[in-house]
C-alpha positions as CSV (number, residue, x, y, z in Angstrom):
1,X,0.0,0.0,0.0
2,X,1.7,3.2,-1.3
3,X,2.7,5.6,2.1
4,X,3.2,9.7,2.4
5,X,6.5,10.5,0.8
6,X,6.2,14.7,1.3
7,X,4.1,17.2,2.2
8,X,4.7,20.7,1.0
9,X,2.5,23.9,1.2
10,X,2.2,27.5,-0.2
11,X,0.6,30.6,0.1
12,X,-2.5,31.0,-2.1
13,X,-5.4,33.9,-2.2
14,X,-8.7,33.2,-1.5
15,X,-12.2,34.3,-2.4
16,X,-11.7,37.6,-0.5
17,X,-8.1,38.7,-1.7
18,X,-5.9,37.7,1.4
19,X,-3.9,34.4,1.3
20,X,-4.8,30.9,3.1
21,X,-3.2,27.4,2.4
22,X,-2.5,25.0,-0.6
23,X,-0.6,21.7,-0.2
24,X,0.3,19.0,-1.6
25,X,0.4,15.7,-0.9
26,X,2.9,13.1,-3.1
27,X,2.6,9.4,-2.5
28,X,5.3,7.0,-2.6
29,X,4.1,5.8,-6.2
30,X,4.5,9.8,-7.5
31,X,0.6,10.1,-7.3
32,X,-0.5,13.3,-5.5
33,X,-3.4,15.5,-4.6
34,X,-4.3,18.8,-3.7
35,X,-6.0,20.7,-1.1
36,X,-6.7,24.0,0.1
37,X,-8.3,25.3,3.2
38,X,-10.5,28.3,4.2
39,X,-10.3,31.2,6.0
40,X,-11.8,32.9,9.4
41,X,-13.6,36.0,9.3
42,X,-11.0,38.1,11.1
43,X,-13.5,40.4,13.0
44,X,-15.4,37.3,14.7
45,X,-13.9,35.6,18.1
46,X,-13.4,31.9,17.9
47,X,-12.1,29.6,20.1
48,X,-9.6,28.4,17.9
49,X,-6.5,31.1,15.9
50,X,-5.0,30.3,12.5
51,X,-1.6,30.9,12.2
52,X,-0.8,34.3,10.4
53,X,2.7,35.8,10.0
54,X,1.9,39.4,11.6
55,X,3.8,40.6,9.0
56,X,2.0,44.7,8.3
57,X,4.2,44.6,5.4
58,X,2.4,42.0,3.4
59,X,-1.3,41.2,3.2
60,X,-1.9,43.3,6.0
61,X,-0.8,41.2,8.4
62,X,-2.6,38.4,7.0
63,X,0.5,35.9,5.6
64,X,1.2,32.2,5.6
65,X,4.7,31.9,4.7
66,X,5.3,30.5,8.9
67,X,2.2,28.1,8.3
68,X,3.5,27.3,5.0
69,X,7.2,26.4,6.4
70,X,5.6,24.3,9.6
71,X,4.4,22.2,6.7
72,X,7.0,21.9,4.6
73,X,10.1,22.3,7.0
74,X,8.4,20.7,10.6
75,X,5.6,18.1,10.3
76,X,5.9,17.0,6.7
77,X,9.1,15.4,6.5
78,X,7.9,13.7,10.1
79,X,4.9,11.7,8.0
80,X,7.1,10.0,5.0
81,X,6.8,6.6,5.2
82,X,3.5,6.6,7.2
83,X,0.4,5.0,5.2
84,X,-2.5,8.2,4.5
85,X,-4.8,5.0,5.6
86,X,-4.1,6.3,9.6
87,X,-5.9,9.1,9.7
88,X,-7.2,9.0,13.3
89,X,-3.2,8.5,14.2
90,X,-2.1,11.3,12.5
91,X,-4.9,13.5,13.5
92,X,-4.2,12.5,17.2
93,X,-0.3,13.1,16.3
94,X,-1.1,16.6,15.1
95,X,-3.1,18.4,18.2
96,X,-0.6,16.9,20.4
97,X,2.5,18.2,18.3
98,X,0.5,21.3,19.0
99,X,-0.3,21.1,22.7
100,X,-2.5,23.9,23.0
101,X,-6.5,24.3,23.5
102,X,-6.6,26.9,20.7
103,X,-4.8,25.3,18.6
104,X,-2.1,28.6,18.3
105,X,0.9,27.4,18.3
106,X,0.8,25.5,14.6
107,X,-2.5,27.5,14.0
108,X,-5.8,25.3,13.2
109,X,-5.0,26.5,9.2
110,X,-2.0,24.6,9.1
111,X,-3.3,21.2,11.4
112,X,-6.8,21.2,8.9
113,X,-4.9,21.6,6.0
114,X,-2.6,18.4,6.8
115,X,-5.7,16.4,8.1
116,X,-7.8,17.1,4.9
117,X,-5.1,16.3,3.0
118,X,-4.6,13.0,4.3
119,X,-8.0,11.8,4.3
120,X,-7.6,12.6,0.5
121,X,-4.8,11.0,0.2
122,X,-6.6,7.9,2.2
123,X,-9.3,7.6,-0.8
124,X,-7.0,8.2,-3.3
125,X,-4.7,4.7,-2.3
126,X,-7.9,3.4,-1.5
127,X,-9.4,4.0,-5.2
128,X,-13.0,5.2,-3.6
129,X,-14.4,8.4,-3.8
130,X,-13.8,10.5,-1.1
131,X,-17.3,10.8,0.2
132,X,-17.6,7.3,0.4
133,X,-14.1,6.5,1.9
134,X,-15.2,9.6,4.4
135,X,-18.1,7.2,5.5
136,X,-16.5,4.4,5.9
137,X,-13.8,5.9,8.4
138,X,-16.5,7.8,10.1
139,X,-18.9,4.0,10.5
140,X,-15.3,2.9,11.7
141,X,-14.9,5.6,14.4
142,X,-18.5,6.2,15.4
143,X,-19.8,2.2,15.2
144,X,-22.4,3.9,13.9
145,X,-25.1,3.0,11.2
146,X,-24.8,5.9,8.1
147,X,-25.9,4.6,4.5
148,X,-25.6,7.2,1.7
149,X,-29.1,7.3,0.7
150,X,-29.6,11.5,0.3
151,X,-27.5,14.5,-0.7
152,X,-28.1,16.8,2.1
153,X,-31.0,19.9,1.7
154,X,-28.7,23.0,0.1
155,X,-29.2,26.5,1.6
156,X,-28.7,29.2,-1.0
157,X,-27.8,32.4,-0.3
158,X,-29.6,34.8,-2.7
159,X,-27.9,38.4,-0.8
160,X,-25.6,39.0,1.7
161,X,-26.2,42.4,4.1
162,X,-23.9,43.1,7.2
163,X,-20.2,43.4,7.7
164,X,-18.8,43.0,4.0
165,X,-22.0,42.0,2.5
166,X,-22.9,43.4,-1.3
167,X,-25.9,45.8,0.6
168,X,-27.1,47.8,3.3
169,X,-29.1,45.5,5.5
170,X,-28.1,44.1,8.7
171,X,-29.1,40.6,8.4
172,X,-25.6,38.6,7.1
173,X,-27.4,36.3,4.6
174,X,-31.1,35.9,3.1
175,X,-31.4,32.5,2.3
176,X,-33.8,29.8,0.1
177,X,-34.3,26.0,0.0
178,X,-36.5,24.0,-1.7
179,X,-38.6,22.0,-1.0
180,X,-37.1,18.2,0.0
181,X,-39.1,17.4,-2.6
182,X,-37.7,18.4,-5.2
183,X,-34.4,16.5,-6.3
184,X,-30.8,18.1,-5.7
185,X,-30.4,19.2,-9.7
186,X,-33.8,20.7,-10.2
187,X,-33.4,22.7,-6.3
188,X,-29.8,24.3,-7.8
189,X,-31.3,25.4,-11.2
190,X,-34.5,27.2,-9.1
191,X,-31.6,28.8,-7.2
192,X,-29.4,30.0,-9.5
193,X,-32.8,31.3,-11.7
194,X,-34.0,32.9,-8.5
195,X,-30.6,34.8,-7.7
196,X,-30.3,36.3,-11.2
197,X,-34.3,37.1,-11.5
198,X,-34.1,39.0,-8.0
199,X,-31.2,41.5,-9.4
200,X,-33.2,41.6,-12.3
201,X,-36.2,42.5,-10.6
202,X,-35.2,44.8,-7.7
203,X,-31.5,46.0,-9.2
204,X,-30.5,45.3,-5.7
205,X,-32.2,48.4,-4.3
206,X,-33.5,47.8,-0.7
207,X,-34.2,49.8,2.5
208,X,-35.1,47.3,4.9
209,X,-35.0,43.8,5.6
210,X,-38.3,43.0,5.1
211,X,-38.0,44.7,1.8
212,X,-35.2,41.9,0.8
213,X,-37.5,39.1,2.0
214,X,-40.3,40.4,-0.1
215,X,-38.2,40.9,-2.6
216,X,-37.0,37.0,-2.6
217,X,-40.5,36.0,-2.1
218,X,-42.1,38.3,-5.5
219,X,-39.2,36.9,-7.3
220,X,-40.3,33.0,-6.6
221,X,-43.9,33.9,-7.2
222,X,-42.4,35.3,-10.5
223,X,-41.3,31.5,-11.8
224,X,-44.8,30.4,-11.0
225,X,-43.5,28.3,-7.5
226,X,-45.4,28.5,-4.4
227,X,-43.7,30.9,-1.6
228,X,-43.4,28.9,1.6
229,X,-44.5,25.3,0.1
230,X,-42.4,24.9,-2.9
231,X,-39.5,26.9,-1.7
232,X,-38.9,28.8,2.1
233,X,-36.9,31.5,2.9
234,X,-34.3,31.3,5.4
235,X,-32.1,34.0,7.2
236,X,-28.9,34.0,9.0
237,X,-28.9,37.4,11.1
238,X,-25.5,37.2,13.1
239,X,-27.5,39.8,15.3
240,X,-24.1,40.4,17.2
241,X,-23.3,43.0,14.4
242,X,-26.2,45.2,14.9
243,X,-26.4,44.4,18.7
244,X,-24.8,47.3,21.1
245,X,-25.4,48.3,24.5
246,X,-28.5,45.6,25.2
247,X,-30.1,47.2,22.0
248,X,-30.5,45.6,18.4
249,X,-30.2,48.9,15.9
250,X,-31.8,47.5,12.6
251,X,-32.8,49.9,9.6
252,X,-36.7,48.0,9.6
253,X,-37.1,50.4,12.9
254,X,-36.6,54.2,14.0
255,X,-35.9,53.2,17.2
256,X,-33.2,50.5,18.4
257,X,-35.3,47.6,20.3
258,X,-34.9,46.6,23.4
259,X,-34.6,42.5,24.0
260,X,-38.6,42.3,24.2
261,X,-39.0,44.4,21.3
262,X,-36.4,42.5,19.1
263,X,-37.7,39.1,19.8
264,X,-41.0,40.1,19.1
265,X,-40.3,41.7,15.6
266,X,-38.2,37.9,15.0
267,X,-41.8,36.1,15.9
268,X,-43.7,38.1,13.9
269,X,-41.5,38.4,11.0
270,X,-41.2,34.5,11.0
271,X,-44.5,34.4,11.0
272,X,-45.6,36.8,8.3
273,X,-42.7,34.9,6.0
274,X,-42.8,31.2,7.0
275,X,-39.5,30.8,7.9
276,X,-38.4,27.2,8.5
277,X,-34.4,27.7,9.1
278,X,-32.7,30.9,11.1
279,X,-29.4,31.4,12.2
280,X,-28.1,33.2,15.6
281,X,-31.2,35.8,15.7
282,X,-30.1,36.9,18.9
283,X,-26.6,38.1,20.1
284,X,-24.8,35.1,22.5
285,X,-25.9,36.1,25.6
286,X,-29.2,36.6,24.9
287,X,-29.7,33.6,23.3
288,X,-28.3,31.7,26.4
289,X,-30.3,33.7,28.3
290,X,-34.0,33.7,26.3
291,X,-34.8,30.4,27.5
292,X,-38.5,31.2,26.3
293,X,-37.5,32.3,23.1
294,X,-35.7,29.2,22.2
295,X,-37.8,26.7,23.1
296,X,-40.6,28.4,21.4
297,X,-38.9,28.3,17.9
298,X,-37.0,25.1,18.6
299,X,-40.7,23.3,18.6
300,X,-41.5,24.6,14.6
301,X,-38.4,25.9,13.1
302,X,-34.9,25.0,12.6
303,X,-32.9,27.2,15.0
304,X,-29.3,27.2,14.2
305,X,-26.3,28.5,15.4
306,X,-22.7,28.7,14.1
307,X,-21.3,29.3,17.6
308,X,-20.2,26.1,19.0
309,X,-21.2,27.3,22.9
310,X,-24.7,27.6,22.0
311,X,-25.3,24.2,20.4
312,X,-27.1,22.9,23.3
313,X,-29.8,25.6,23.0
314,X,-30.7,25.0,19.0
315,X,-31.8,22.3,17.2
316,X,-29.2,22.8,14.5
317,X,-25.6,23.2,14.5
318,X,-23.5,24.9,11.6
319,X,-20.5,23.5,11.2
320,X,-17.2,24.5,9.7
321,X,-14.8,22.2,8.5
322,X,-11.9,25.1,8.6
323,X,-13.2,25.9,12.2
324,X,-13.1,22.9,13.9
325,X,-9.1,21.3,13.0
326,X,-8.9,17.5,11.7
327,X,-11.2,15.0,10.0
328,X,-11.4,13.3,13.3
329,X,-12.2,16.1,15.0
330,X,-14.9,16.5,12.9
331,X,-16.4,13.2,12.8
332,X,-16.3,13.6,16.9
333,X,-18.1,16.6,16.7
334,X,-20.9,14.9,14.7
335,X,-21.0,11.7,16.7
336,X,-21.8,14.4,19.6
337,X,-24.7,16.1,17.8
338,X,-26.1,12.4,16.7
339,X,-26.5,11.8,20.4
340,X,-27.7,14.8,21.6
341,X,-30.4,14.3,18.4
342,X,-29.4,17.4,17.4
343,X,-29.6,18.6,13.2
344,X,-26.3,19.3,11.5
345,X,-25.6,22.1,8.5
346,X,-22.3,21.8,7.3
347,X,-21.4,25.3,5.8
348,X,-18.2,27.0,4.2
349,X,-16.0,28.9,5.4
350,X,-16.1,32.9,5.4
351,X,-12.6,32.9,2.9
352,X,-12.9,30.2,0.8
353,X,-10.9,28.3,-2.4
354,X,-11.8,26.0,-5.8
355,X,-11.7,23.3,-3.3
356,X,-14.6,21.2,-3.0
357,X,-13.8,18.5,-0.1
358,X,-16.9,19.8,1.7
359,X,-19.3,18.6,-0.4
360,X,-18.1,14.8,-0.6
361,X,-17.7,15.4,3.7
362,X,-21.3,16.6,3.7
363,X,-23.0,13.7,1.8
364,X,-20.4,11.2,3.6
365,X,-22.1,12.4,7.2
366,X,-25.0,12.6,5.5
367,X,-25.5,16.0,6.5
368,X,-29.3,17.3,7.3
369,X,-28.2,20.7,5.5
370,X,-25.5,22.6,3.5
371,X,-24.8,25.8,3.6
372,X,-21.9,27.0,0.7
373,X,-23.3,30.3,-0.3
374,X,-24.4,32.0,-3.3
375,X,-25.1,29.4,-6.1
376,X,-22.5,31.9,-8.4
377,X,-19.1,32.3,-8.4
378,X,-16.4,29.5,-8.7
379,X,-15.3,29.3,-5.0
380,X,-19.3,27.9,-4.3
381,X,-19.8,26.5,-8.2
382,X,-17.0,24.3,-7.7
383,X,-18.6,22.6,-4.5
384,X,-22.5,22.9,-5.9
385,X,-21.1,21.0,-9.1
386,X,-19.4,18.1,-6.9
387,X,-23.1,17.8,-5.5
388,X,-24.3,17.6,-9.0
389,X,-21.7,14.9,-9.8
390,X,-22.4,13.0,-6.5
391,X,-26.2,12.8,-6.8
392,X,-25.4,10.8,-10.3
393,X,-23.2,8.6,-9.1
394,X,-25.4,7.7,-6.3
395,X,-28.5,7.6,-8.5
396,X,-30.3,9.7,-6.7
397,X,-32.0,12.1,-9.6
């Protein structure tokens, strides 16, 4: 069975401008494969830190070259000769090389790339596809029962708002899915006709954030589908940006809203829109804190968070791959949530690359939902299109 013979790793640029890492991984019998990994939004606290260079000079600060030369220079040359087949080992091997809770001192950038390239590697020598290989190591870690019989349901990100977003409003993402059942192919083409018939529509011109969801929900009544039966709108707020001093400053209201004031609006807005899936609507310590809130929603809707710390008080956690460190990490993470009968999402990351490991990961866990943004631009294409090619193979259209 053909072993690692070197790792070696570079700076690339990702979907936002600032660089993250490629590797490569060569196997004894000169057959290699590639990977890249995503990036943190720097403004948001995580428990985890990549490793960045610091360097004002280039990239703002943003670098890999010290990532990049762990790689290449420090753990690389310590996995020739070891089979790709041992990824648990070497994932185990990896966070104690590192030693630290946050992952700091390689940086979870450098120990993710390294684990995602191994499990690569691992199907490669093992002529499966990765998704399926994926499964089989996760059955073999778990003892668990987990058929591939469904591609998970897609979120689609029709507009962004927020910190960085392409408008004005303060919600991060408005969001559709289709209807379960529809098949993956037919729910992609609805989304990608649905985010070039809203621009066509509205020319991106709104004031509030009702006003967005209106807009999303003229433009499916537009293609003759059914608003809240054939497709449902879904909205990840990351109310954290718009929340300051115990108030929630949104551009819907004159006033900022208190807690009582907030949660109401969210009630009623679900309401008046059918939403099905929404993401952090309250800032951290008011979710922890709304006890009423939450059990309220958790009873009808999908509430999810992408904040590890509150995934005991949703229904659904959003994982990322690029937040969370190795494969086995990863699988833990989902064995956790299985147990607790909690719903999974398994999302991008904020930065991301051309690679499109997170959608073979996704079916392989059979994931309740993904999340990989807009159904445009190559950096989300690449991984819709791997769904695509998946959903064949598994003859599930």
């Amino acid at each position: 069975m053909p072993t690692i013979k070197k790792i070696i790793a570079n700076e690339i640029i990702n979907s936002l401008g600032y660089p993250t890492l490629q590797g490569k991984l060569f196997l004894d019998d000169d057959r290699f494969i590639v990977s890249n990994i995503s990036s943190f939004d720097p403004e948001i606290s995580l428990d985890v830190e990549e490793l960045r260079d610091n360097d004002k000079t280039r990239y703002n600060g943003l670098g890999c070259k010290k990532a990049a030369s762990y790689v290449n220079d420090l753990l690389g040359p310590k996995l020739a000769g070891v089979s790709p087949l041992k990824q648990e080992e070497i994932d185990n091997w990896l966070l104690k090389a590192d030693g630290t809770k946050d992952k700091s001192r390689l940086g979870i950038n450098t120990i993710s790339l390294i684990s995602k390239l191994v499990a690569n590697a691992g199907a490669l020598v093992s002529s499966k596809q990765p998704y399926v290989y994926l499964n089989e190591k996760f059955i073999q870690l778990s003892h668990l029962t987990l058929d591939l019989t469904k591609l998970p349901t897609p979120l689609f990100t029709l507009l962004t708002g927020g910190k960085g977003g392409q408008t004005d409003l303060d919600f991060k993402e408005f969001l559709v899915f289709p209807s379960s059942a529809f098949p993956y192919n037919l729910s992609y083409q609805i989304s990608v006709d649905l985010y070039h018939i809203l621009r066509k529509l509205f020319k991106m011109k709104f004031f509030t954030n009702l006003d967005a969801i209106d807009a999303i929900k003229q433009s499916v009544e537009s293609m003759n589908l059914h608003f809240g039966q054939d497709i449902f709108a879904s909205i990840n707020f990351q109310a954290e940006n718009y929340y300051n001093q115990q108030r929630y400053r949104i551009n819907d209201k004159e006033q900022a809203l208190t807690s009582e004031e907030y949660v109401k609006f969210i009630k009623e807005t679900i309401k008046k829109y059918l939403l099905l899936f929404i993401i952090d609507p309250l800032e951290k310590s008011e979710l922890q804190s709304n006890k009423t809130f939450t059990d309220d929603i958790k009873t009808d809707f999908y509430l999810a968070s992408e904040k590890t710390s509150l995934f005991s008080q949703v229904s659904t956690a959003v994982l990322k791959f690029g937040e969370i460190g190795t494969v086995t990490e990863f699988f833990n993470q989902v064995i956790k949530l299985k147990k607790d009968n909690l719903n999974y999402c398994i999302s991008t990351g904020h930065a991301e690359t051309n690679d499109d490991f997170v959608a073979d990961l996704s079916v392989a866990l059979q994931a309740d939902f993904i999340k990989f943004g807009p159904p445009v631009h190559s950096e989300n294409v690449t991984k819709y299109n791997r769904l695509l090619d998946i959903e064949k193979e598994l003859k599930l259209s």
